[in-house]
Backbone as a chain_set.jsonl record, in Angstrom:
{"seq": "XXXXXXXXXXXXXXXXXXXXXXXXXXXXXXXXXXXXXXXXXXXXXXXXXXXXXXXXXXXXXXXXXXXXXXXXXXXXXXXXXXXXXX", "coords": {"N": [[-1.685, -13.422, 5.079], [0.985, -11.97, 3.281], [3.585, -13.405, 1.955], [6.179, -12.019, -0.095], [5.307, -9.759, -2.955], [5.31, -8.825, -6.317], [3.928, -5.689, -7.238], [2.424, -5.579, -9.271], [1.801, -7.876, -9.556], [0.332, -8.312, -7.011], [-1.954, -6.611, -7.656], [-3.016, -8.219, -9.545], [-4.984, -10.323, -7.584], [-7.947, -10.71, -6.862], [-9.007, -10.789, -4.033], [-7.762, -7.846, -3.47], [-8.563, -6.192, -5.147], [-9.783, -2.881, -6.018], [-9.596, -1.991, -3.324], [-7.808, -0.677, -0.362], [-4.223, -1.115, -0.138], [-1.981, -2.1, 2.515], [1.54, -2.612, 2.115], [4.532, -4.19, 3.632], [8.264, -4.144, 3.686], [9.432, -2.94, 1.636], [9.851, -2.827, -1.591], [11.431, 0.273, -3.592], [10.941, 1.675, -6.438], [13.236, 3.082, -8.518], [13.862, 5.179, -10.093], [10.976, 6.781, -9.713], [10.471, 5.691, -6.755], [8.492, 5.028, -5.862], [6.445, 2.4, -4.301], [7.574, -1.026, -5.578], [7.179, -4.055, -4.94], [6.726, -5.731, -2.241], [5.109, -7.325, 0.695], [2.281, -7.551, 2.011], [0.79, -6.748, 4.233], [-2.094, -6.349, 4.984], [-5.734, -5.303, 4.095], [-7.701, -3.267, 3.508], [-11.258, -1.931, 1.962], [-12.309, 0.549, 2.997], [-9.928, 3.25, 3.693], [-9.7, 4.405, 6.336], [-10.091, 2.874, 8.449], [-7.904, 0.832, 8.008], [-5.91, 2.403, 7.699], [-5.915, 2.848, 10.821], [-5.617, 0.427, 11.571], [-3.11, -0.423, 10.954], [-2.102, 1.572, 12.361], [-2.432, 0.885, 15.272], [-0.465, -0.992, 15.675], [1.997, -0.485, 16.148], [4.893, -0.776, 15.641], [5.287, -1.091, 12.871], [5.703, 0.323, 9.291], [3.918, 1.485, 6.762], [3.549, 0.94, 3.02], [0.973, 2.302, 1.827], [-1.382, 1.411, -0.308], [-3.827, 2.131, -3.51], [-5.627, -0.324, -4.798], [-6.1, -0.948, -8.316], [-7.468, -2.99, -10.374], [-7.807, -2.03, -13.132], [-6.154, -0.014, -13.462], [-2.438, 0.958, -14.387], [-1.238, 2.655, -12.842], [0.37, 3.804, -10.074], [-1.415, 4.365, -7.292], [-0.643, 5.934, -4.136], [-0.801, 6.213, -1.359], [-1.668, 9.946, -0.248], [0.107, 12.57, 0.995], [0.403, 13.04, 4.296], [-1.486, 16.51, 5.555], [0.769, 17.653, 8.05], [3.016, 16.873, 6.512], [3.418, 18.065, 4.338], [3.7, 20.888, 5.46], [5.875, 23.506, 6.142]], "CA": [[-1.012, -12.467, 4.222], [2.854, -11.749, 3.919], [4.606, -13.2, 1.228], [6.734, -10.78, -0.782], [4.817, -10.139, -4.122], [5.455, -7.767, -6.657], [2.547, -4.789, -7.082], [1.254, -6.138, -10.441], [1.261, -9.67, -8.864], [-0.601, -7.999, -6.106], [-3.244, -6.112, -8.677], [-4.157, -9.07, -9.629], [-5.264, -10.859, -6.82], [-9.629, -10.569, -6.614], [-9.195, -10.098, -2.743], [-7.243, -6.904, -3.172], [-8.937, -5.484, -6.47], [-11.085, -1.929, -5.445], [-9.347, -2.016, -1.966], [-6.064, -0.12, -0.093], [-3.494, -2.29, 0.229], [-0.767, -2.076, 3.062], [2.583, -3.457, 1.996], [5.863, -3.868, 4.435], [9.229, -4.671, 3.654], [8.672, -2.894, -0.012], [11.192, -2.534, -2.695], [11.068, 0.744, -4.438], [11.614, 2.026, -8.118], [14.685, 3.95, -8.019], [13.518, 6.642, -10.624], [9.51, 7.226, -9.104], [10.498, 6.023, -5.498], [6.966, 4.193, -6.1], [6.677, 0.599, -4.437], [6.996, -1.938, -6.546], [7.447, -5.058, -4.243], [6.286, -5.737, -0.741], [4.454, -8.277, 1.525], [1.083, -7.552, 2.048], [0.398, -6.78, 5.584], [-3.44, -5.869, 5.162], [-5.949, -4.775, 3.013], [-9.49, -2.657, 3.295], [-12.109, -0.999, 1.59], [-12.103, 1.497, 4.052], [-8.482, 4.115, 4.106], [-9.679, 4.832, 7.821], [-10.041, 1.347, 9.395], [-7.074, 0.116, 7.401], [-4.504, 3.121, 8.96], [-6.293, 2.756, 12.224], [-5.317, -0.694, 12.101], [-1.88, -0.457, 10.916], [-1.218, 2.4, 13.779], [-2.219, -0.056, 16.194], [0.6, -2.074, 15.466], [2.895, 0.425, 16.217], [6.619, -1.099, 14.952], [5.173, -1.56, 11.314], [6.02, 1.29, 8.532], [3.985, 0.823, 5.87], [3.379, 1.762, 1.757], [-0.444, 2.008, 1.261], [-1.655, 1.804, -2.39], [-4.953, 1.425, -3.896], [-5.092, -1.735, -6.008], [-7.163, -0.992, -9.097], [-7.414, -3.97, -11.827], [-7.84, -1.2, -14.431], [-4.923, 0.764, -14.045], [-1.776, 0.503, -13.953], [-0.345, 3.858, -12.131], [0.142, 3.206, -8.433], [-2.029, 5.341, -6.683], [-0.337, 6.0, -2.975], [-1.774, 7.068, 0.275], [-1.669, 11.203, -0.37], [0.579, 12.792, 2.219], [-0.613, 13.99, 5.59], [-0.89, 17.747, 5.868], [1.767, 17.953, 8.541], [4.216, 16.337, 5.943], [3.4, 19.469, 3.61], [4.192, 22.334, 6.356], [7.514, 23.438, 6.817]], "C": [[0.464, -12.5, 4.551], [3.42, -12.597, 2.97], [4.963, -12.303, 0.256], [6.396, -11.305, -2.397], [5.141, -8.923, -4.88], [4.184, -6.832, -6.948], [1.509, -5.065, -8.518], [0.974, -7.72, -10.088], [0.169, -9.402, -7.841], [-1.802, -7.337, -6.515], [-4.163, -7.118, -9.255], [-4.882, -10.401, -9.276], [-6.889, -10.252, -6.478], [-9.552, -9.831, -6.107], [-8.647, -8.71, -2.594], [-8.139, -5.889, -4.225], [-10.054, -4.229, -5.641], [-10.65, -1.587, -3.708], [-7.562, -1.328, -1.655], [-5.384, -1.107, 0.495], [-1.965, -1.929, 1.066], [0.255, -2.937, 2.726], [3.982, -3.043, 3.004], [6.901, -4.671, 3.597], [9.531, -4.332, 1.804], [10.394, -2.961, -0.325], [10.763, -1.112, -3.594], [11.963, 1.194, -5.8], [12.92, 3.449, -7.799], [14.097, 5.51, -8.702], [12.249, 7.47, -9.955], [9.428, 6.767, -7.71], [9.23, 5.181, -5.023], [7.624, 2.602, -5.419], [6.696, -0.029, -5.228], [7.08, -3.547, -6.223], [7.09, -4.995, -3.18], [5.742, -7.001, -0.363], [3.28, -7.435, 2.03], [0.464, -7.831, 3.122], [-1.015, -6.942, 6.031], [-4.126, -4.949, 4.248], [-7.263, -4.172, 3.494], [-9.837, -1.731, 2.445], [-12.35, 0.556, 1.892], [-10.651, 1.945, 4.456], [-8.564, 4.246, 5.851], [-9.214, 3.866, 8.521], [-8.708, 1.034, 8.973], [-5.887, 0.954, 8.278], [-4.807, 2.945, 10.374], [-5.612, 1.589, 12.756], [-3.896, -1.045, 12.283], [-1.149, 0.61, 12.127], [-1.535, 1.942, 14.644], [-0.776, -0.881, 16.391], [1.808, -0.926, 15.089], [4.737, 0.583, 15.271], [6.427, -1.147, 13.493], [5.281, 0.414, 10.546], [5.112, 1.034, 7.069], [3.81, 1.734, 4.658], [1.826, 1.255, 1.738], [-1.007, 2.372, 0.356], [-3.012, 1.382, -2.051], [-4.926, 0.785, -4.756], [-6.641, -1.301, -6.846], [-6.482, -2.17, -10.218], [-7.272, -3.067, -13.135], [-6.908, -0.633, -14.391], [-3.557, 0.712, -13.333], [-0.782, 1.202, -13.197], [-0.302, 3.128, -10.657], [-0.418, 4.401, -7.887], [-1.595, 5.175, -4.951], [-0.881, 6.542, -2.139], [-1.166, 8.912, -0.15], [-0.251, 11.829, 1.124], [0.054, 13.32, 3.317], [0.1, 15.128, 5.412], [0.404, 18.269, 6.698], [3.218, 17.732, 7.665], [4.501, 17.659, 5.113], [3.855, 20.667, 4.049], [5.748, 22.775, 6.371], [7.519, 24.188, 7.887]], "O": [[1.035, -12.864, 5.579], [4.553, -12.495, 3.439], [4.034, -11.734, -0.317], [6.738, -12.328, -2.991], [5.278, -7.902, -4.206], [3.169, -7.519, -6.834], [0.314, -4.834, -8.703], [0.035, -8.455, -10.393], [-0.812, -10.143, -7.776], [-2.763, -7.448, -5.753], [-5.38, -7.101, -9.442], [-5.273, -11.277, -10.048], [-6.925, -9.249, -5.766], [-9.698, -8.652, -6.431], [-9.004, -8.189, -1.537], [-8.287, -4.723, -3.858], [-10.934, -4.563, -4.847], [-11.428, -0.964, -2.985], [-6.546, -1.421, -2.345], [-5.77, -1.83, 1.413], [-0.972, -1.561, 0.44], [0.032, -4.12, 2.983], [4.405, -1.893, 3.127], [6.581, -5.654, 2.929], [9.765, -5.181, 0.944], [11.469, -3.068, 0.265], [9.786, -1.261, -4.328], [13.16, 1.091, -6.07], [13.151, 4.36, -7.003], [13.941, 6.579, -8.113], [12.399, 8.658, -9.67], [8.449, 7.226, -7.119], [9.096, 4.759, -3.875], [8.616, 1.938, -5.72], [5.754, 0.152, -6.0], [7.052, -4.315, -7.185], [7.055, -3.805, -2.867], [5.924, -7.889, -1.196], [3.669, -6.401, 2.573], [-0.276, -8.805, 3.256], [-1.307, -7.479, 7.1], [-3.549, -4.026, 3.672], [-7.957, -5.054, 4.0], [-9.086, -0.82, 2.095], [-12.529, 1.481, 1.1], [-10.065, 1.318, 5.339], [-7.544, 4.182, 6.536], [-8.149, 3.879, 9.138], [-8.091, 0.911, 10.031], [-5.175, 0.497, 9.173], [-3.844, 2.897, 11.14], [-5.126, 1.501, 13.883], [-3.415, -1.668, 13.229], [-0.033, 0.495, 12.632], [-0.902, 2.51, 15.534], [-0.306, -1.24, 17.47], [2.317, -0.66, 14.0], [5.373, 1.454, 14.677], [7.455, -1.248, 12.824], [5.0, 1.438, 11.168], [5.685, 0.338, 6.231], [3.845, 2.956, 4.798], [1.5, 0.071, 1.653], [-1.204, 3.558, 0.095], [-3.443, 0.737, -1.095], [-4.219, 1.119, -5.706], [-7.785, -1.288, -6.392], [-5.354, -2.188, -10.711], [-6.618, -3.471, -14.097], [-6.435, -0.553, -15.525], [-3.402, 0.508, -12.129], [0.294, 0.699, -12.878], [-0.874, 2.096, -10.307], [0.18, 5.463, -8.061], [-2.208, 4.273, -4.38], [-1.547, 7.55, -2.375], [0.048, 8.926, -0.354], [-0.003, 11.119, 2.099], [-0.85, 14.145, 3.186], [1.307, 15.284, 5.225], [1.084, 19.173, 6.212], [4.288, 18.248, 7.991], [5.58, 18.249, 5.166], [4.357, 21.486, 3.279], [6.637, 21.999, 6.72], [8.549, 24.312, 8.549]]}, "num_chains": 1, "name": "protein.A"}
């Protein structure tokens, strides 16, 4: 994984289709802030395993989407409660 693809180039790639997809090094949309470019650090089925894996690897930052073939919104990792608190 790892070259820099854009997020509809990355939708429609099989291996990602139905699965959350970590991207580093993104580019985002200026108006929605939304990725729309990245490299493609890692991908699972599983939201748990997939952050588990990426917070192993401590120095990495990443944008984690779910890649659906059917649509074309970007659905982003939700925020963690602590982000919500003030």
């Amino acid at each position: 994984m790892g070259s820099r693809q854009t997020w509809p180039e990355i939708r429609r790639i099989e291996e990602y289709q139905g699965r959350w997809v970590a991207l580093d090094h993104c580019r985002y949309d200026s108006r929605t802030a939304q990725p729309v470019e990245g490299s493609v650090v890692d991908s699972d089925e599983d939201l748990a395993e997939l952050c588990s894996r990426i917070k192993q690897n401590e120095g990495r930052h990443c944008a984690i989407l779910f890649c659906s073939a059917h649509d074309d919104r970007i659905t982003p990792l939700p925020p963690s409660p602590r982000a919500l608190t003030h």
